[in-house]
C-alpha positions in Angstrom: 24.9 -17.1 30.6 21.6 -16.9 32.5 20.5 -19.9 34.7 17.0 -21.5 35.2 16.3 -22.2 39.0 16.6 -25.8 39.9 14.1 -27.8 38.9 13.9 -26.1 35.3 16.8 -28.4 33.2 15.7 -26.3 29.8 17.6 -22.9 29.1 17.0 -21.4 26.1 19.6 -19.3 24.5 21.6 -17.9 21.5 24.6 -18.0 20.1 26.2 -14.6 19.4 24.7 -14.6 15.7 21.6 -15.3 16.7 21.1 -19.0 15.9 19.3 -20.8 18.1 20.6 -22.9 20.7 18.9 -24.9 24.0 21.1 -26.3 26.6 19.3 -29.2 28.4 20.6 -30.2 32.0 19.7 -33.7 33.0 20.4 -35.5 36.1 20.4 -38.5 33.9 23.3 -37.9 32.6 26.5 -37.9 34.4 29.4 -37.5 32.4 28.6 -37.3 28.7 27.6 -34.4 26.2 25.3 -34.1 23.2 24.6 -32.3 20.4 22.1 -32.5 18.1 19.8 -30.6 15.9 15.9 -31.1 16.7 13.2 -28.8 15.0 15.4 -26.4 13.8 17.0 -25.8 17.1 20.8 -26.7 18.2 20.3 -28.6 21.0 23.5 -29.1 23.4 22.5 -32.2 26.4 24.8 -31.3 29.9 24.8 -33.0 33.0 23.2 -31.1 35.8 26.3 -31.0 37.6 28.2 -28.4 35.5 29.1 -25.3 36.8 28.4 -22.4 34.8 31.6 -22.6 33.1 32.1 -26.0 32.3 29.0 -24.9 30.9 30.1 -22.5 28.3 32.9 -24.3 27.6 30.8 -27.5 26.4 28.5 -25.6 24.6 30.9 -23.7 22.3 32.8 -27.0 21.9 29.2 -28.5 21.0 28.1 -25.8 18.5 31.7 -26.0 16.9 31.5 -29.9 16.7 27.8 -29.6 14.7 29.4 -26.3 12.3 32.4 -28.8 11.2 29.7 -31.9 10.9 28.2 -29.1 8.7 31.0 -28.0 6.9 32.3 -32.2 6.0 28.9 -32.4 4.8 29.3 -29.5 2.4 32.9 -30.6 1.2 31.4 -33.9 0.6 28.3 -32.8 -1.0 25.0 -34.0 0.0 22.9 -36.4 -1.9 21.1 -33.4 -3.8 17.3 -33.2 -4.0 16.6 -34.2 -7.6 13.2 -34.5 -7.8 10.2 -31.8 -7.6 8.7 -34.3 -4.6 12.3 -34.3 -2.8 13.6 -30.7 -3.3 9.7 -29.7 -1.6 10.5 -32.0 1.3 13.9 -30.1 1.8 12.0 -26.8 1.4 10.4 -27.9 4.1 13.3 -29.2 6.0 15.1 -25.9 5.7 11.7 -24.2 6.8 11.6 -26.0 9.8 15.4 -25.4 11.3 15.8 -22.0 9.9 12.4 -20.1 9.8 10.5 -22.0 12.6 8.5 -23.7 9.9 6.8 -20.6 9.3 7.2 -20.4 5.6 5.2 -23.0 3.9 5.1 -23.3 0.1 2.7 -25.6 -1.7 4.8 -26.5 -4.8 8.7 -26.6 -5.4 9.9 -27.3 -8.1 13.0 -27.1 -10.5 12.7 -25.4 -14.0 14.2 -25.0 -17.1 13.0 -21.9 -18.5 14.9 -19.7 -15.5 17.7 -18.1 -17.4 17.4 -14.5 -15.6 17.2 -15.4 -12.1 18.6 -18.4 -10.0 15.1 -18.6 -8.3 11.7 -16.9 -7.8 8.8 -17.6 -5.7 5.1 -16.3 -6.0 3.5 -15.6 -2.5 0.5 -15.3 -3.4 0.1 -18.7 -4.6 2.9 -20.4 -1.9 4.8 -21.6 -5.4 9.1 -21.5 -5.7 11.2 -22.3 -8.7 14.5 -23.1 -8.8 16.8 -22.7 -12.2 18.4 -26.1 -12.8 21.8 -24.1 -13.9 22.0 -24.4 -9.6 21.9 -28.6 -10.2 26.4 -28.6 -10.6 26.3 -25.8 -7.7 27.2 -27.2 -3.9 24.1 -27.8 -1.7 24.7 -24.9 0.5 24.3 -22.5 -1.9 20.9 -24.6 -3.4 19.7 -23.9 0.2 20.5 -20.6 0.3 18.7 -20.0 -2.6 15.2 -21.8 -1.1 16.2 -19.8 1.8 15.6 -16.9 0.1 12.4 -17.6 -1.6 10.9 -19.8 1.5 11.6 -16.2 3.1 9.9 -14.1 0.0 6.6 -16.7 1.4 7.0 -14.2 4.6 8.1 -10.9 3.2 7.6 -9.7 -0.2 10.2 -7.3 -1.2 14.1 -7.6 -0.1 13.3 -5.1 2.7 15.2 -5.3 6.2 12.7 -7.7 7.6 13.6 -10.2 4.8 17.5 -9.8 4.9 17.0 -10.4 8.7 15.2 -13.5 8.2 18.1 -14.7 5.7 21.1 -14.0 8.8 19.9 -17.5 10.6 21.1 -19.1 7.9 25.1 -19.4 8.4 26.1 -19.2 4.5 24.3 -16.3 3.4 26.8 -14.4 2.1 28.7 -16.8 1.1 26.3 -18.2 -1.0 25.4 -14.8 -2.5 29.1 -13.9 -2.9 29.6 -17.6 -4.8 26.7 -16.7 -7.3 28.1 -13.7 -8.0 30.9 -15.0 -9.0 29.2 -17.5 -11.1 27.2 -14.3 -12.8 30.5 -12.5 -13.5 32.1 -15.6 -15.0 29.4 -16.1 -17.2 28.8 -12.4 -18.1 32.2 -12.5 -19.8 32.0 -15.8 -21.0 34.7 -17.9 -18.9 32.0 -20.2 -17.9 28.8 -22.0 -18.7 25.8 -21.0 -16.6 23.4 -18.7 -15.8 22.9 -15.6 -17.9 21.7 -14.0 -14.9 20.3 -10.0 -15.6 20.5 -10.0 -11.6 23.9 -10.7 -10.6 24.1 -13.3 -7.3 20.8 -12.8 -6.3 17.4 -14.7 -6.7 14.2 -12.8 -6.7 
């Protein structure tokens, strides 16, 4: 892992998936580590006095402390956005720690009338719908689902530019592999949902 002289207690880096991560040094602090996210970015506090492995060895410990904080957040289910006003604010959350708040969309919304796609967005006018069939759904699919239409605010068409956007985001294919089993399900009737023409995918 690449050092910053002394003097510099900020190094930015990545984790091997391409997340991104800053480990702060601090003088300040002696023995204690931290790890928290701020603007989109896993940050991971150290003492100054760490050698360089200590180093990596607090910093993978760090990152998988805040994936399982993640993952108990998933099993437990987060309070769900279930207004227009709070699933925009969210949008925007989501924005912020995955896409560098880059992708900015002035109206989010959940609809009703959504029965061949799980979501769609219109870039030209900064607009995303959500199908309310993704209400019962965990949250970390619903945010892979804004995901991919905060990204279609920043490329259009599902090209290799947008998929590469989509890989900061941890449960990507997990999400898409969850909707399509959902679609299948549905397709042969073993459960309610989406009649989705577009199997696991939003547009």
């Amino acid at each position: 892992m690449t050092r910053r002289p002394a003097g510099q207690d900020t190094l930015p880096v990545t984790t091997a998936d391409g997340s991104p991560v800053e480990v702060r040094r601090s003088a300040r602090r002696t023995r204690t580590v931290a790890a928290f996210w701020e603007n989109g970015t896993a940050v991971v506090a150290i003492p100054a006095r760490f050698t360089a492995a200590q180093e990596s060895e607090w910093v993978h410990r760090m990152l998988e402390k805040l994936h399982r904080q993640g993952e108990r957040r998933s099993r437990k289910g987060s309070k769900q956005p279930a207004t227009d006003t709070a699933l925009a604010a969210h949008a925007g959350a989501l924005s912020a720690r995955y896409f560098g708040g880059r992708a900015v969309p002035t109206s989010v919304r959940w609809v009703s009338n959504q029965n061949s796609r799980w979501g769609s967005a219109t870039p030209s006018e900064g607009s995303i719908r959500l199908s309310d069939k993704l209400r019962p759904m965990p949250q970390w699919v619903i945010d892979y689902v804004l995901l991919h239409e905060l990204a279609h605010l920043l490329v259009a068409g599902h090209n290799a530019a947008f998929w590469k956007l989509l890989e900061a985001y941890p449960d990507t294919m997990r999400a898409k592999a969850f909707l399509e089993g959902v679609s299948f399900a549905t397709s042969r009737g073993l459960t309610a949902g989406s009649n989705d023409s577009d199997p696991g995918d939003a547009d």
